[in-house]
C-alpha positions as CSV (number, residue, x, y, z in Angstrom):
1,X,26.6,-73.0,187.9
2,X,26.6,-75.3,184.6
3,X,23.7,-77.5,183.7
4,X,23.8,-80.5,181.5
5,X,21.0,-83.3,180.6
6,X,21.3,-86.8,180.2
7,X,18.8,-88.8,178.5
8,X,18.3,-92.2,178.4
9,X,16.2,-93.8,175.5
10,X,15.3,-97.3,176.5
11,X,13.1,-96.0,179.5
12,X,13.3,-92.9,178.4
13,X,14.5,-91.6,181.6
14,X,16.8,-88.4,182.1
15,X,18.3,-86.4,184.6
16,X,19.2,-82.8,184.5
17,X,23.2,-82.6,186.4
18,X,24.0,-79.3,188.2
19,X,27.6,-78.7,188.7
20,X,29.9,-76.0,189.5
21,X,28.5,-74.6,192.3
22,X,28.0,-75.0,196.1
23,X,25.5,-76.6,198.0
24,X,24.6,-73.6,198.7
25,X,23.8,-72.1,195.1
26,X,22.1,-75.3,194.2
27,X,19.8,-75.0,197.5
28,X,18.8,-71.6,196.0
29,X,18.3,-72.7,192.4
30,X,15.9,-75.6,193.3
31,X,13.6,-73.5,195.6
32,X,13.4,-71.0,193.2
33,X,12.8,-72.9,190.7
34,X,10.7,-75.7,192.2
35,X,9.7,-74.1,195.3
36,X,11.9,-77.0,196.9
37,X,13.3,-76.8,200.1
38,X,17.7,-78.6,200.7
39,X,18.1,-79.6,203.4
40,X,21.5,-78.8,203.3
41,X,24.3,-81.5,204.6
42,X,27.4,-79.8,203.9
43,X,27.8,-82.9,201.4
44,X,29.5,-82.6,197.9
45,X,26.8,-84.5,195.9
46,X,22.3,-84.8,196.1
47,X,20.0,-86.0,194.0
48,X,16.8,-84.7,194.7
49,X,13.4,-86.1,192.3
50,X,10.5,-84.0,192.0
51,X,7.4,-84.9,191.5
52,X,4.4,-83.1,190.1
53,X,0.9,-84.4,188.3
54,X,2.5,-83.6,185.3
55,X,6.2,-84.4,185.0
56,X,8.9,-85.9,187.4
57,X,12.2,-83.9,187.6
58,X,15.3,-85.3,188.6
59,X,18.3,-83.1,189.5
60,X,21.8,-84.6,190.5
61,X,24.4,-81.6,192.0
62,X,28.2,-82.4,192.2
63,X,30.4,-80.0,193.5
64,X,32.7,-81.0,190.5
65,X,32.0,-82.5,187.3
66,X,35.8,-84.0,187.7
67,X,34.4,-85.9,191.0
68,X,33.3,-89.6,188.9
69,X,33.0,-91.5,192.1
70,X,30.7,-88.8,193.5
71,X,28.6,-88.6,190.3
72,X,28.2,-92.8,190.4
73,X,27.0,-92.3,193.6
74,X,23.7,-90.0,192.6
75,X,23.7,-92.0,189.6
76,X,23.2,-95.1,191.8
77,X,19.9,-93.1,193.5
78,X,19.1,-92.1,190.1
79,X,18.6,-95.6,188.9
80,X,17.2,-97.0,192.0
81,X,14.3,-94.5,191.8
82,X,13.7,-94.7,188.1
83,X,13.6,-98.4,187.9
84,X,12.7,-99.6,191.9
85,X,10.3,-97.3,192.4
86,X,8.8,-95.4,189.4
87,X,8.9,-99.0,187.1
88,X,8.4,-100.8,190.3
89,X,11.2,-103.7,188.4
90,X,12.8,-105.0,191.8
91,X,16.6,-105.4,192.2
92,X,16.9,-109.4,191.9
93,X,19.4,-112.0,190.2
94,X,17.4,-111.9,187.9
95,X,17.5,-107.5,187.4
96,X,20.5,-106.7,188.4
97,X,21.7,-106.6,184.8
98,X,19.2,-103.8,183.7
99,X,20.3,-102.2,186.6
100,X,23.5,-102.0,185.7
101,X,23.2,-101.6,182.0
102,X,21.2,-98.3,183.3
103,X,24.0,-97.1,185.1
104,X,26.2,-98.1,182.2
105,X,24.7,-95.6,180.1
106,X,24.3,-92.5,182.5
107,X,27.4,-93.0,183.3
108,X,28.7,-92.9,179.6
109,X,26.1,-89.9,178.5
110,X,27.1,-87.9,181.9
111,X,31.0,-88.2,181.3
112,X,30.8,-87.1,177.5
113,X,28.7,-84.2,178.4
114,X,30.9,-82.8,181.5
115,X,34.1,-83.4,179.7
């Protein structure tokens, strides 16, 4: 299991990307370290977010850091949350390109750091 984190200073937003490991492994690491139960879905990606009083967590899994399409995917959730629903900035005409400047950058932080 290999762990990288990606940082974002305009929102100042980051996610922590697990990789390397099964569903399975992943499952373990997030209830033992967050006391978070995985559903698991025999999938090959997750992003979970996790919420506390004090911070909010949130943990992308790939099977493979070589898997780009699967990573764009959690990415996608990633955004959504951090800008939908913690910003509360809807996705409009008039969004759509801080939307995808967002992904943009996570996507060009996450493939430097699991090359």
């Amino acid at each position: 299991m290999h762990k990288k984190t990606i940082k974002e200073k305009v929102f100042g937003t980051s996610a922590t990307i697990i990789y390397d490991c099964s569903e399975e492994e992943f499952a373990e690491y997030m209830n033992k370290k967050y006391n978070y139960s995985i559903k698991r879905i025999f999938s090959i990606g997750k992003t979970v977010i996790v919420e506390d009083d004090e911070y909010t967590d949130v943990i992308i899994w790939i099977h493979s850091p070589k898997d780009m399409i699967t990573l764009s995917h959690e990415l996608l959730h990633l955004i959504t949350f951090w800008l939908k629903t913690y910003y509360e900035i809807p996705l409009s005409d008039d969004t759509e390109e801080v939307y995808t400047m967002l992904h943009s950058s996570y996507m060009r932080e996450s493939i430097k750091k699991l090359k």
